[in-house]
C-alpha positions in Angstrom: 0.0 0.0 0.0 3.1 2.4 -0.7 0.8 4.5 -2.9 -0.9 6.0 -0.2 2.8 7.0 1.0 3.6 10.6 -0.2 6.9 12.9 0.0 6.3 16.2 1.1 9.3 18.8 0.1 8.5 22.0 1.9 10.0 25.3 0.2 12.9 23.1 -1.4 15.6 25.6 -3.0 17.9 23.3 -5.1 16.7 21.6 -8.5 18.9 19.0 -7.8 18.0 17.7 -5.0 14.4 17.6 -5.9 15.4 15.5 -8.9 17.4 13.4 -6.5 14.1 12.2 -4.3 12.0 11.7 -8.1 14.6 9.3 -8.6 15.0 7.9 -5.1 11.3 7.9 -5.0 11.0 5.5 -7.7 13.7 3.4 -6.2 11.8 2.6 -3.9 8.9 2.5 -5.7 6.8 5.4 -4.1 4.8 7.8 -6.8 4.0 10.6 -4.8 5.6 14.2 -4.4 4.4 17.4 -3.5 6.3 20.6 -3.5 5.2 23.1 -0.8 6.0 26.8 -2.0 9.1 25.5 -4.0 12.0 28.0 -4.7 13.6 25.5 -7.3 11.9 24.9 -10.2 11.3 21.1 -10.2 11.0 20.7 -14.3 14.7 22.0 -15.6 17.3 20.2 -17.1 19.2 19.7 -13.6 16.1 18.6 -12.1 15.7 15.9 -14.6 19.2 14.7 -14.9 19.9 13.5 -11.4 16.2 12.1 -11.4 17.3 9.2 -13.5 14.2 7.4 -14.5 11.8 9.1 -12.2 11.0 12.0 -14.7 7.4 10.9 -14.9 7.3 11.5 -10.8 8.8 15.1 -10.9 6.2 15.7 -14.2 3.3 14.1 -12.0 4.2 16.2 -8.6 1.8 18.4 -7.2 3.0 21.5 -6.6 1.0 23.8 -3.7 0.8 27.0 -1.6 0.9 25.7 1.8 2.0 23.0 4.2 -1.9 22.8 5.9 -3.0 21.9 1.8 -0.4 19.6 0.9 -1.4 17.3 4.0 -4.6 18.2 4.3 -6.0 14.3 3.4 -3.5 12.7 5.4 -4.2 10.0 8.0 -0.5 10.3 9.6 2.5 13.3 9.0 6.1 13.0 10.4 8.4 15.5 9.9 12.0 14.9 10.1 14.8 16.9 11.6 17.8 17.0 12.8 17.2 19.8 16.0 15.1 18.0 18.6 15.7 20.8 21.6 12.6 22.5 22.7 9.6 21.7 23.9 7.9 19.5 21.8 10.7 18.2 19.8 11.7 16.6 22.8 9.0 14.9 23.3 7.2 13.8 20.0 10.3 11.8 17.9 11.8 9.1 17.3 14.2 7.4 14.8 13.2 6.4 11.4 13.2 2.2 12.8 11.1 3.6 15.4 8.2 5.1 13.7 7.8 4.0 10.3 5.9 0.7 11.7 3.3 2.7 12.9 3.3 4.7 9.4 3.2 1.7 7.2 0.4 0.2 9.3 -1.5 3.9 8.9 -1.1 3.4 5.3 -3.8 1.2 4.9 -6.4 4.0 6.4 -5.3 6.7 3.4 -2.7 9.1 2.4 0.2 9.9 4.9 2.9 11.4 5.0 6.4 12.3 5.0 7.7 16.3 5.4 11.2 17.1 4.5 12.4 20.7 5.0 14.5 23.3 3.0 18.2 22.8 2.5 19.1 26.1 4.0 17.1 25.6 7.1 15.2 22.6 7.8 11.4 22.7 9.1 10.3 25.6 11.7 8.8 24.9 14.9 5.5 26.1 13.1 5.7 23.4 10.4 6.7 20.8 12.7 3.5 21.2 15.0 1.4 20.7 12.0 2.7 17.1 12.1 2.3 13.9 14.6 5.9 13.2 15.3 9.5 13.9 14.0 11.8 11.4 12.2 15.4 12.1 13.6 17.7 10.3 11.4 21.2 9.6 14.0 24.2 11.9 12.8 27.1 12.8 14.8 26.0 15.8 17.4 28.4 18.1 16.2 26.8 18.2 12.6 23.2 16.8 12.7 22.0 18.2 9.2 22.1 15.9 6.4 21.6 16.4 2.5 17.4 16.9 1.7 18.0 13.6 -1.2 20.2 11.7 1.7 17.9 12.3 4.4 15.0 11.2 1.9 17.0 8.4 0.8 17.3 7.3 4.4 13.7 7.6 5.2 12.3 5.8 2.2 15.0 2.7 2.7 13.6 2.3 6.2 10.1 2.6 4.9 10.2 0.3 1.9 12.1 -2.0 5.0 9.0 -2.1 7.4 6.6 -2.3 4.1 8.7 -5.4 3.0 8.4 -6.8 6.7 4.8 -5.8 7.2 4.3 -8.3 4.0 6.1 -11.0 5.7 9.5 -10.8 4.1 11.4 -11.3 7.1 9.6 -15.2 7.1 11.7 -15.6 4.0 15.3 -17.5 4.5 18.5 -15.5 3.9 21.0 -16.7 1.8 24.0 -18.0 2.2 26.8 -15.9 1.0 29.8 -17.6 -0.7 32.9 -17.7 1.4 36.3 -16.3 -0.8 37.5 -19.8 -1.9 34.2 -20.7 -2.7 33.9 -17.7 -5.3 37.1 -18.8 -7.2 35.8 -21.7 -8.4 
C-alpha cells in the first residue's frame, strides 16, 4: 500500500536535489511528491538529470501553496529533523526504525505522509506542529543536518524496509553468502 505514501518537500531551494528524491522515489517505488511553495523549479534540465528514470514523478508532482494543503487528506504526518531541543521536539520523535511501523500500518487507512524541510534551514517549529511526530535520522551531534536527497534516501530505505516486513518478508530464508575460496571456483 506504498501508494498512499507521499513525500512532502517544503520550500525546497535546489533543482537537484528535488530530482534526486524523483529518482530515489522510484527506487523505492513510491509515486507521490508534493512541493510546498518550492524556490527550485522542479522541471529544468538539472532537475531531470539526477532524477534518472523518475522524470514521470517530478512531471506528475503536485505543486501547492501551503503545508496545511499539501497534507490536508492525510491519515498520519512525520516531519524529520535533525534539531530536537525545545519543547515539543523533545518529546514527539523518534528514529526512522522507530516510527515508520506505525506509518506503514497507517497506510492502509489513506494518504500519509512524509515532510522534508528546505536545505538552508530545515522545518520551523510552526511546520513541525502541523505534524504527529519527528523522524530524527542519527548523525554525529556536532553536525546533525544531512543532504534533503540523503535524508529522503534514508527515510524511504527504512520505509520500503518495514513495508517489505509488514508483507512478511522477514519469514523468508536468507542466503547463504559464498565464502572467498568458494567464489574462485
Amino acid at each position: 500500500m506504498l501508494t498512499n505514501a507521499r513525500v512532502v518537500l517544503f520550500q525546497p531551494h535546489f533543482s537537484g536535489n528535488v530530482g534526486s528524491v524523483a529518482r530515489v522515489m522510484r527506487n523505492f517505488g513510491l509515486t507521490q511528491l508534493t512541493l510546498v511553495a518550492p524556490y527550485a523549479p522542479h522541471l529544468n534540465d538539472e532537475a531531470k538529470r539526477l532524477s534518472t528514470h523518475g522524470e514521470d514523478i517530478l512531471h506528475k508532482a503536485r505543486v501547492v501553496d501551503t503545508l496545511a494543503e499539501a497534507l490536508a487528506d492525510c491519515c498520519l504526518v512525520f516531519a524529520t529533523s535533525g534539531n530536537v531541543e525545545g519543547l515539543y521536539r523533545i518529546h514527539n520523535y523518534g528514529r526512522p526504525d522507530e516510527l515508520l511501523p506505525q506509518f506503514v500500518s497507517a497506510l492502509n487507512a489513506g494518504p500519509c505522509a512524509l515532510v522534508f524541510g528546505p536545505e538552508p534551514s530545515g522545518l520551523s517549529r510552526d511546520e513541525i506542529s502541523q505534524c504527529h511526530g519527528i523522524i530524527r535520522i542519527l548523525t554525529a551531534p556536532e553536525y546533525p543536518s544531512l543532504n534533503l536527497a540523503q535524508a529522503v534516501t534514508i527515510c524511504l530505505y527504512e520505509l520500503r524496509r518495514q513495508f517489505a516486513l509488514s508483507q512478511g518478508a522477514a519469514t523468508r530464508p536468507t542466503q547463504k553468502i559464498a565464502t572467498y575460496a568458494e567464489q574462485e571456483f
